[in-house]
N, C-alpha and C positions, 0 to 999 in steps of 0.2 A: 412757787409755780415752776420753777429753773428745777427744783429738785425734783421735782414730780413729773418732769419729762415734758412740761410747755415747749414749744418752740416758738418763734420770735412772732412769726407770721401767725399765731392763732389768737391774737390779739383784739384784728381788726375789726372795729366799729364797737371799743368796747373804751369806757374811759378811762381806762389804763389798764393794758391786756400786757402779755409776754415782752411786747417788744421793749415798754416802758420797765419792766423788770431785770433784761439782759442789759439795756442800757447804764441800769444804777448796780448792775452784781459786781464790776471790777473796785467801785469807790469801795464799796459796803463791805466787801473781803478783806481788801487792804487798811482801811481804816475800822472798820466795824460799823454798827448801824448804830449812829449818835447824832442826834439834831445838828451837830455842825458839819458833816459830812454831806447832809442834803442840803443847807444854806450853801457851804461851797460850792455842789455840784449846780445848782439853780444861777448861781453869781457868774459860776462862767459858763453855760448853756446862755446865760442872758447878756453876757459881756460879746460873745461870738454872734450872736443875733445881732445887736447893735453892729460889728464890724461888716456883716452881709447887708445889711439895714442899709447904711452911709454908704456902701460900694455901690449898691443897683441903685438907690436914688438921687447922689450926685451925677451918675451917670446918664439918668434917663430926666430927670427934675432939676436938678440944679442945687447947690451948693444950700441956700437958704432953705427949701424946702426938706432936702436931709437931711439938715440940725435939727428944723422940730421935728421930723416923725423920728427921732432916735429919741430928744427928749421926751415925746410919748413912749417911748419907747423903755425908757428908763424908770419913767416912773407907774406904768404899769403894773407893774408888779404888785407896789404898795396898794393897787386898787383893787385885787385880788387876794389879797395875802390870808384872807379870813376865808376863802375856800377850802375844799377838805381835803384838795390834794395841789397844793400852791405851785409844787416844780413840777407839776404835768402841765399844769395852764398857763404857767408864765413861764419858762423857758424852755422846754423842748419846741411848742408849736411854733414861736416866733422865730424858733432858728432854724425847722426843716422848714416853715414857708420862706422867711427870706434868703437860706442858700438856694430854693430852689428857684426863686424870683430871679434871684442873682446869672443863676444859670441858663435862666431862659433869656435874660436881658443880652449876654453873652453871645448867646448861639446865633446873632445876625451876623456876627462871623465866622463862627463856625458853627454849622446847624446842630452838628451830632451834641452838642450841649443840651438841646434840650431834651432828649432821650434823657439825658442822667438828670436833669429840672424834673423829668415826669419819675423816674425811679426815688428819688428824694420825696414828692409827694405820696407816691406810694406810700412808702414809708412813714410817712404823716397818718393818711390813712390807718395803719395799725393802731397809732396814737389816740386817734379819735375821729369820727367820723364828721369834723366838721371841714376836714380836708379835703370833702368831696365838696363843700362849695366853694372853697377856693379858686377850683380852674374853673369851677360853674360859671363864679363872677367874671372873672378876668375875662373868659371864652365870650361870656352875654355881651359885656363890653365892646370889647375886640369886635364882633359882628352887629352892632350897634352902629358903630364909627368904619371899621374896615369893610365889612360885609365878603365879597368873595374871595378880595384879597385874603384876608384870615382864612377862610377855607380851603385855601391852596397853598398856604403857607407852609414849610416844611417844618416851622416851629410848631403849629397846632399838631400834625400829624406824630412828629417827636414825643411834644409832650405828650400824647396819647398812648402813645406805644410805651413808653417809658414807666406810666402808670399799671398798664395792661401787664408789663413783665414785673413790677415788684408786687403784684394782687396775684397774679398768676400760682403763688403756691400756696394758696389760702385758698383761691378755688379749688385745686387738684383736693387739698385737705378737705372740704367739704365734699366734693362728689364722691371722693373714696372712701371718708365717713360721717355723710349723713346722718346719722343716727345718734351723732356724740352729744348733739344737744336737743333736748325739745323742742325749741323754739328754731331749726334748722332753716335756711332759706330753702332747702331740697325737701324739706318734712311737710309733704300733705297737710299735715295737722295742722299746718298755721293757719289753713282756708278756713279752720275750722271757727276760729277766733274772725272772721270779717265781719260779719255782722255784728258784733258786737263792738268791735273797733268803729262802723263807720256809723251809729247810733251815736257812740263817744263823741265823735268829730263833729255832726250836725249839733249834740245839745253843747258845746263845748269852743265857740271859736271863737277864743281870748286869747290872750297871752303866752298861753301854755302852746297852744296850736300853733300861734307866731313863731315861739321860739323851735317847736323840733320841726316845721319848715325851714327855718333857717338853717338846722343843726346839719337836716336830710334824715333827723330819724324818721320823722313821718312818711316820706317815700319810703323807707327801709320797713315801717309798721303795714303800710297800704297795699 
């Protein structure tokens, strides 16, 4: 994809677009493309997860609480490992959400942290699209328990802006060419497919429907 003129940011809402490809091009040069050069790079994407892991939730939980989510955190992996792409799902996502965790936990002293908490997710976003429900949750949360507090809070607004400026050239790439994909957010043609999408949806609300609500493919299909 690197050869063929991808850039980082045409990735986004794909299960491992460009960006997940510029991140593995320096191991895979220097060492070559051999199954122990992905287990290493997965070992420590997952070893740096657990250090962001232990930092935001001794900070905000307490001592006891993040020993177990890192040991969840550890073993993890082994629960996924028979997936078809094992270092996309077990350590890249769990180490841009918890530095970006980290960094929003941060920014109540100094706010501009959470501008870079929202460019981190950004960049998750490329990864895969389930990093749009991330700040979904936490934000639900947050105005569940805070209510206008969180609305006014300059962390919400951060991490907003933050996400907005690392998506920002993925948009510009789409408006400028529309056309690159059929299935375009800008392509008329998608209208074309709704009724038959929302036939799918009414005979179909199992499992399947659960999970791309959960993912946000399904707002992304609707």
């Amino acid at each position: 994809l690197i050869i063929e003129g991808a850039r980082p940011f045409q990735g986004m809402i794909t299960r491992n677009g460009p960006f997940f490809e510029y991140l593995m091009a320096l191991p895979t040069l220097v060492w070559g493309a051999i199954p122990w050069v992905l287990t290493a790079s997965a070992a420590t994407l997952n070893l740096l997860a657990l250090v962001f892991c232990h930092r935001v939730l001794v900070r905000e939980a307490g001592r006891a609480q993040a020993l177990i989510a890192c040991l969840v955190l550890a073993v993890f992996p082994a629960g996924v490992m028979f997936a078809r792409i094992p270092l996309d799902y077990t350590s890249l996502g769990p180490l841009l959400f918890f530095w970006g965790l980290d960094l929003l936990s941060r920014s109540r002293s100094r706010p501009g942290l959470a501008v870079a908490a929202g460019l981190v997710w950004g960049l998750g976003v490329f990864n895969h699209s389930i990093f749009i429900v991330f700040p979904a949750c936490l934000g639900l949360a947050a105005l569940l328990t805070g209510r206008m507090k969180v609305i006014l809070a300059p962390q919400t607004w951060g991490l907003g802006l933050g996400m907005a400026l690392a998506m920002l050239p993925r948009a510009v790439n789409r408006m400028l060419m529309p056309a690159q994909d059929p299935m375009s957010f800008l392509n008329p043609a998608r209208f074309l497919d709704l009724p038959g999408f929302l036939e799918i949806f009414w005979r179909t609300l199992d499992g399947e429907v659960v999970y791309r609500l959960y993912t946000g493919q399904l707002l992304l299909d609707g």
